[in-house]
C-alpha positions in Angstrom: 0.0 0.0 0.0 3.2 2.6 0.5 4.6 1.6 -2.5 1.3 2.3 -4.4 0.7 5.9 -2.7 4.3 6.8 -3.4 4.0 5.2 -7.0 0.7 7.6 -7.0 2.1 10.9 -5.7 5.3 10.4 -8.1 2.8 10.3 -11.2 0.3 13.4 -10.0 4.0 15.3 -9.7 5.5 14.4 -12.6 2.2 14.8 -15.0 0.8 18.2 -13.0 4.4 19.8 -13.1 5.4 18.9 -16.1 3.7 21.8 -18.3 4.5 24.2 -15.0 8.2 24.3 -14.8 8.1 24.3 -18.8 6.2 27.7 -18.6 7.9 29.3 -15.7 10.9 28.9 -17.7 9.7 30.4 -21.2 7.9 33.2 -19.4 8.8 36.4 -20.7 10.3 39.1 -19.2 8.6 43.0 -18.1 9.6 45.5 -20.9 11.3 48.3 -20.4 8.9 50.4 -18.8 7.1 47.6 -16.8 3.3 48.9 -17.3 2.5 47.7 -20.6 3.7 44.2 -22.2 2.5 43.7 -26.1 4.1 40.6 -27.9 1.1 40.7 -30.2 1.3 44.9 -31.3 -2.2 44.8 -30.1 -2.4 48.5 -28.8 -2.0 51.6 -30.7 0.1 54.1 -29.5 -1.6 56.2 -27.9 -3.2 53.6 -26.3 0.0 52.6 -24.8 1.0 56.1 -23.9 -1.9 56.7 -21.7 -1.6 53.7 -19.7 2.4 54.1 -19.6 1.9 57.9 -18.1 -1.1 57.1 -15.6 0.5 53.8 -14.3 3.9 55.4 -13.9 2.1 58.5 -12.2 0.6 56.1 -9.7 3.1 54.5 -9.3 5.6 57.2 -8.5 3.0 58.6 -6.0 1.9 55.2 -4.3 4.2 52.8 -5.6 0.9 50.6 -6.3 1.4 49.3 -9.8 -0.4 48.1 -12.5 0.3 46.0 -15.7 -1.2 45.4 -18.8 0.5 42.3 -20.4 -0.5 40.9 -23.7 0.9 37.4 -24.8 0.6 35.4 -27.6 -0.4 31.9 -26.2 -0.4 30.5 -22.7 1.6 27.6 -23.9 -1.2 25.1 -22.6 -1.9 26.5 -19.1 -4.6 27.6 -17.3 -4.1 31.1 -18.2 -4.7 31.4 -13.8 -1.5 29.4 -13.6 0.1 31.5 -16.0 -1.2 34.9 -14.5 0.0 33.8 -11.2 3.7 33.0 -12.4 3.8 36.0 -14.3 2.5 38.3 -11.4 5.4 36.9 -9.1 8.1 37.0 -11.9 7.9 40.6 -12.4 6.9 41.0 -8.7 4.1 43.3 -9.6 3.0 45.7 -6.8 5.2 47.7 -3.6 5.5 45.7 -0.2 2.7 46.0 0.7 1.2 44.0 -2.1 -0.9 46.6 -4.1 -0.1 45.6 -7.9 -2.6 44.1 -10.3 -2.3 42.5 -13.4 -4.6 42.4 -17.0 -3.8 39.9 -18.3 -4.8 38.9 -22.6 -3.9 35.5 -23.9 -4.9 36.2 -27.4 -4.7 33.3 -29.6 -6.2 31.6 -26.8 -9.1 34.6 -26.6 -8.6 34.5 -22.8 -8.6 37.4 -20.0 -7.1 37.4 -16.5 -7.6 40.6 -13.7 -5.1 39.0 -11.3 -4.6 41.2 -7.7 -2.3 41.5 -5.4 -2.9 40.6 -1.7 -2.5 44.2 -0.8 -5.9 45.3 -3.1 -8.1 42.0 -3.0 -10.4 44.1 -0.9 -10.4 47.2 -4.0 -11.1 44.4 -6.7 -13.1 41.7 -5.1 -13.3 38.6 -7.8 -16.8 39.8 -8.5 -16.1 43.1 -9.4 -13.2 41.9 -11.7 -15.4 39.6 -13.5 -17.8 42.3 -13.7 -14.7 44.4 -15.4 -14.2 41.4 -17.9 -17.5 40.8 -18.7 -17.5 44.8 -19.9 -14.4 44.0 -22.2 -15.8 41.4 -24.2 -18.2 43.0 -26.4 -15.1 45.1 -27.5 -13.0 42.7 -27.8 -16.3 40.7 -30.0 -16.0 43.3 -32.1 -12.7 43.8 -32.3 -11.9 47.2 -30.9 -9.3 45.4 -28.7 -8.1 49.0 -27.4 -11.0 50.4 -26.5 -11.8 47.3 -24.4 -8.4 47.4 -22.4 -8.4 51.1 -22.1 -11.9 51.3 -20.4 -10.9 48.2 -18.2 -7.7 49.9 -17.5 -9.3 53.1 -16.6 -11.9 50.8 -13.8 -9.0 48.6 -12.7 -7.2 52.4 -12.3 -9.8 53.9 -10.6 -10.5 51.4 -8.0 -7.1 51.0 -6.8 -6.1 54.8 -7.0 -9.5 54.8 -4.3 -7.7 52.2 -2.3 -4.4 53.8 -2.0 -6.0 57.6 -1.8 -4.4 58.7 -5.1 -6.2 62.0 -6.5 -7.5 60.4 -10.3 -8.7 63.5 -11.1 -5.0 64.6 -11.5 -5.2 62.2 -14.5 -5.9 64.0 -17.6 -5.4 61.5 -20.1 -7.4 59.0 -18.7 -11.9 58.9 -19.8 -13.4 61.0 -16.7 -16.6 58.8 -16.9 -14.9 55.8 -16.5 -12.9 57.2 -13.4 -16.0 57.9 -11.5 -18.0 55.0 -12.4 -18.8 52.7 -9.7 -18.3 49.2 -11.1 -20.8 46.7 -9.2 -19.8 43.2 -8.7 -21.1 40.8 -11.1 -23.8 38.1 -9.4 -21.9 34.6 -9.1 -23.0 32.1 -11.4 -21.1 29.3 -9.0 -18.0 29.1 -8.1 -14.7 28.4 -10.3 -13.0 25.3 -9.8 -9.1 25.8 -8.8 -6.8 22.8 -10.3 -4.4 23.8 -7.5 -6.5 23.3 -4.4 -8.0 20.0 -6.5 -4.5 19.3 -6.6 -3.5 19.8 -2.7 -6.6 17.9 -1.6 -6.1 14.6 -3.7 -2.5 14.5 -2.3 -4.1 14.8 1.1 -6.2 12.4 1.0 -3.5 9.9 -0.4 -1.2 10.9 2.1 -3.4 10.0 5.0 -5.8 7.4 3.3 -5.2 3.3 4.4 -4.3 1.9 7.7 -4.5 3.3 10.7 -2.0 2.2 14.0 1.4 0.4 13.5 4.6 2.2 12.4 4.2 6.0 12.3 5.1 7.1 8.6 7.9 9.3 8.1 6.9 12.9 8.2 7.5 14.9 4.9 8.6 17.9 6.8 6.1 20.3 5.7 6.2 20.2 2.2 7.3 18.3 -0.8 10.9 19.0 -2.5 11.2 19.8 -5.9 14.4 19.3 -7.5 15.3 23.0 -8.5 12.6 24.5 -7.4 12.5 24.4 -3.7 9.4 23.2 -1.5 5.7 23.1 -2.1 3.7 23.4 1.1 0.5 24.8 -0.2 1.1 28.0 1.1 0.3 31.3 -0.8 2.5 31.4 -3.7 3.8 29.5 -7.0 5.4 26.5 -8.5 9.3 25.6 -8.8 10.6 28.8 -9.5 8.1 31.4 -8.5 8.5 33.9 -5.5 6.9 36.4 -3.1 9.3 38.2 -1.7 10.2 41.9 -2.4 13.0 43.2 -4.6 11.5 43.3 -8.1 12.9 42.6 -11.0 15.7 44.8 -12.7 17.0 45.0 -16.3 20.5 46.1 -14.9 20.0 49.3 -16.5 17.2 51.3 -14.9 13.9 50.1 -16.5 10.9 48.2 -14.8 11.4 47.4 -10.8 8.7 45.6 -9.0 8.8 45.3 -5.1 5.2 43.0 -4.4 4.8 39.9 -6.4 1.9 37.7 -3.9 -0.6 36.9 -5.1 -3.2 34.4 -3.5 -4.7 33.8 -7.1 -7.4 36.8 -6.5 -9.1 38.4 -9.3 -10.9 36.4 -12.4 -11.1 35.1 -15.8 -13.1 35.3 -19.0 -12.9 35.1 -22.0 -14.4 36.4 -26.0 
C-alpha cells in the first residue's frame, strides 16, 4: 500500500508539473517600462502612452502598480497558472502588495484581472469579473483597445481609491470611466481551482489506508522539488516562482517591481 501511494504521488507530480516548470521557464520578461507588455502589437500608440503615463504616475506617487501584459499563447496553461507566475516574476506591486495584473492571452481569446494581496479588498473577484464581462463586447468586435483602455481606466480607478491617489490629476485618462462605480457581477457558481484540487487529492492519499502500526515518516512540511525548492500549499507559486520583495531589474534602470503575492485573486473570461 506505500509503494502504491508513493507510485501515486510520483505520477500526480511528474504529469501536474510537467507543463508548469516548462512555462515558468519560457515566461517572458517585463519591458522596459514595466506597465505595458505587447508581444502581439495589439495597442496603438496612444493607447499605450496613456496607460504608460497614468501607471507610472501612480506608481511614482503610491508605488501601487499596474500591468497590462499581452501574450501570444499560454503555452497550454490555465491562463490562472500563468497569471499567477507571471504576477510573481515581475513582482508586480510595492511591499505591501498593491499591484494588479490584466492579463490577454490572445490566440487563446482568454482574460485574466489578477490582484495582489494588498488590493483584493479594492477588486473583489466579483467586481473583476464584472470588469471582464465589460471588455468582451469590445473585444467581440474587435476594438481590442478600446476594451483594455476602459478596463484599464476601472481597474485604475478602484485602486487609486484604495491607496488615496487623486485620479482626477489624470488627464489623459476617460473621466466617466474614473467615477464609475463598477458593481460586482452576481456569481454564477464558483470556479473550480486545479491547485486546491491538486492539494486535496495529495491529502487524502497521504493520509488514506491503515490506521496504527509504524508512524510514517513525516515529509517535513512540504514536498521538494528538484530545483525549485518546497511546495507546502502556502500562498504562492510553482518551482521557481517567489513572493518576496525586490523586483525585477534589467540592470539598467527600467521596470522594478517590489510586491509579487498573489493568492490567485481576481478572475477570468474570456471572448
Amino acid at each position: 500500500m506505500k509503494r502504491l501511494r508513493a507510485l501515486v504521488i510520483t505520477i500526480l507530480l511528474l504529469f501536474s508539473l510537467q507543463g508548469l516548470v516548462f512555462a515558468a521557464q519560457s515566461l517572458p520578461d517585463p519591458s522596459y517600462e514595466g506597465y505595458v507588455y505587447d508581444e502581439v502589437g495589439l495597442l496603438d500608440t496612444s493607447t499605450k502612452n496613456k496607460i504608460i503615463a497614468s501607471a507610472k504616475e501612480l506608481d511614482r506617487a503610491t508605488k501601487a502598480q499596474i500591468v497590462v501584459a499581452i501574450v501570444k499563447g499560454l503555452q497550454g496553461l490555465p491562463i490562472e497558472d500563468y497569471s499567477q507566475e507571471l504576477f510573481q516574476k515581475w513582482k508586480i506591486g510595492n511591499r505591501q502588495d498593491q499591484g494588479v495584473l490584466l492579463l490577454i492571452a490572445f490566440d487563446d481569446h482568454k482574460i485574466r484581472i489578477e490582484t495582489g494581496y494588498g488590493l483584493e479588498g479594492a477588486l473583489p473577484d466579483m467586481v473583476c469579473k464584472r470588469i471582464i464581462n465589460e471588455m468582451a463586447p469590445y473585444f467581440q468586435d474587435q476594438d481590442y483597445n478600446g476594451g483594455i483602455l476602459k478596463a484599464y481606466t476601472y481597474i485604475f480607478s478602484k485602486v487609486s481609491d484604495e491607496v488615496g491617489f487623486d485620479k482626477s490629476s489624470i488627464q489623459n485618462l476617460d473621466q466617466e470611466d474614473l467615477n464609475t462605480e463598477v458593481e460586482e457581477e452576481e456569481s454564477s457558481g464558483s470556479s473550480v481551482n486545479f491547485r486546491i484540487i491538486f492539494i486535496l487529492v495529495i491529502l487524502i492519499i497521504l493520509f488514506s489506508g491503515p490506521r496504527g502500526g509504524r508512524r510514517r515518516r513525516s515529509f517535513g512540511g512540504g514536498f521538494f522539488f528538484p530545483g525549485g525548492g518546497w511546495f507546502s500549499g502556502g500562498s504562492g507559486g510553482w518551482p521557481g516562482g517567489g513572493s518576496s520583495g525586490g523586483g525585477w531589474s534589467s540592470g539598467g534602470g527600467g521596470w522594478s517591481g517590489g510586491g509579487g503575492s498573489s493568492g490567485g485573486g481576481g478572475a477570468s473570461g474570456g471572448w
